[in-house]
C-alpha positions, 0 to 999 in steps of 0.5 A: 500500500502506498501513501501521499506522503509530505516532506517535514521541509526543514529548510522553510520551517527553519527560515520562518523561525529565523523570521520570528527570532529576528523580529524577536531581537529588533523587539529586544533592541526597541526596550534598551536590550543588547543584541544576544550574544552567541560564542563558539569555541573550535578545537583543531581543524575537523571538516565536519565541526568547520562546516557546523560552526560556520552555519552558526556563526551566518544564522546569528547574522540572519537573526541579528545576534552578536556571535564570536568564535575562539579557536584553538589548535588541536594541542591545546591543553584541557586546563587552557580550554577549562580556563576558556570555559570559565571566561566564558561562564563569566562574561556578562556579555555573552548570553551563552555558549557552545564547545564543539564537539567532538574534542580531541582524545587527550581532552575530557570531553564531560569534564569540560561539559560539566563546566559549562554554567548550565544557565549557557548550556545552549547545546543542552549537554550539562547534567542539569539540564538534561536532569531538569528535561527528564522531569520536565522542568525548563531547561535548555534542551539539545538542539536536534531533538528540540527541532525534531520536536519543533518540526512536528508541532509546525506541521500538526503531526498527532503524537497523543497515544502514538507509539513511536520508536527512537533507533538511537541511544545516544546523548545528543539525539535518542536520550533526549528525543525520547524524553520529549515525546513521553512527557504530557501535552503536544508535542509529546504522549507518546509510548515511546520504544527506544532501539539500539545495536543490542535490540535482537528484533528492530524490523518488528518493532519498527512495523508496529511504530506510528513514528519513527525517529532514526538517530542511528549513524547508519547510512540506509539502514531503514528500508522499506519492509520496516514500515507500517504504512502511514507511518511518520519518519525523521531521519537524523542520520547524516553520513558521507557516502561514495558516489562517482555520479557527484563532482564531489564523489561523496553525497550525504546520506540518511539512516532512511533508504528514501525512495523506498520507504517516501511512498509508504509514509504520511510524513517524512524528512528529507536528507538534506533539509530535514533536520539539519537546518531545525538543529541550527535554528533550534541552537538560535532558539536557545540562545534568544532565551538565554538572552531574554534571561529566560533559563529557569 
């Protein structure tokens, strides 16, 4: 059976939002207020922490905030970067902050979230705000499941009493999304299954999901024989894969086979311009909060 599906369009969602945060700003500068201040710290030279970076730095010149980046050589110290992070905690200027991730291996990359004044923790990584999102306290909550959410909600998307299955674990996406749509109100209750590398039977939970969100890092993994139809599917996954047809030689690929699984679903996010463009805008939606004072 096949279905009319529509595209979550990330893309324009995202370009509404920098819209509103944007007039937002010009409504904060009519009362006297600073322009909120975004800082980025950049360890070494990663192509992929580059790329991100880079977005942040132009959506906070899309949005008209004050962004500044500090880079550091791949050998810096962890107690030089620690001393960053405390000069940061303590600038009344800027409003919050992020650490790029991932730090090279001589660096402890908790210790340094730890450090971070979870009243900056724009990314949403320290414990307290992760504590204060599972009980559904306010609180800064990562950026992609904060856009996966936000995406939902923009398009009416019902969650109440859906089951939806998160393939993923980690601490950045599965954890956090999965927390989101247990708790009560819209978006949100949701029987939430959350799979991972030791779940024996993913294909039959998978056909029993009304929403699936596939945070795995796997490049296809989801095809078409693990899809109720009618299902909604967003597809975190972004992986580099070879392709001889590409000036480039390489595409980005999601953890979704699309062309196979589209037909199947009443919605589904495109890889790129699904949840990419949510996750930066969604950073832009913290930081407007922590510049408004509006933590907890």
């Amino acid at each position: 059976m096949e279905t009319t599906y529509q595209l979550l369009d990330g893309k324009k969602i995202s370009a509404e939002i920098k819209q509103e945060i944007a007039a937002e700003v010009n409504r904060l500068l009519e009362k006297g207020m600073r322009r909120p201040h975004l800082a980025g710290v950049l360890v070494g030279h990663d192509g992929g922490s580059e790329t991100y970076m880079a977005s942040k730095v132009k959506a906070c010149e899309e949005v008209g905030f004050t962004s500044s980046l500090i880079r550091y050589d791949v050998d810096v110290t962890e107690d030089e970067l620690l001393d960053c992070v405390h000069r940061l905690n303590n600038n009344e200027e800027v409003d919050g902050f992020i650490v790029q991730l991932p730090l090279p291996k001589h660096i402890d990359e908790q210790k340094i979230i730890e450090s971070i004044n979870p009243k900056k923790d724009v990314d949403g990584f320290h414990p307290i705000n992760v504590g204060r999102l599972s009980t559904g306290l306010p609180c800064f909550v990562s950026a992609t499941p904060k856009g996966i959410v936000e995406l939902l909600k923009r398009y009416n998307v019902p969650t109440s009493g859906k089951h939806c299955v998160v393939l993923g674990r980690s601490n950045i996406v599965g954890k956090p999304v999965s927390q989101l749509l247990i708790q009560k109100g819209y978006p949100g209750d949701c029987t939430v299954t959350v799979c991972h590398s030791r779940t024996p039977n993913i294909k039959e939970i998978c056909l029993s999901a009304d929403i699936i969100i596939a945070a795995l890092g796997q490049p296809e993994f989801v095809k078409a024989d693990m899809i109720k139809p009618g299902a909604v599917v967003i597809d975190v996954g972004t992986t580099l894969v070879p392709d001889p047809t590409r000036k480039t030689g390489v595409r980005l690929t999601g953890d979704v086979k699309f062309d196979e699984v589209a037909p199947l679903c009443s919605y589904i996010t495109p890889v790129p311009g699904g949840v990419g463009p949510m996750t930066i805008v969604s950073l832009m939606s913290n930081t407007l909060l922590a510049g408004k004072g509006l933590t907890w």
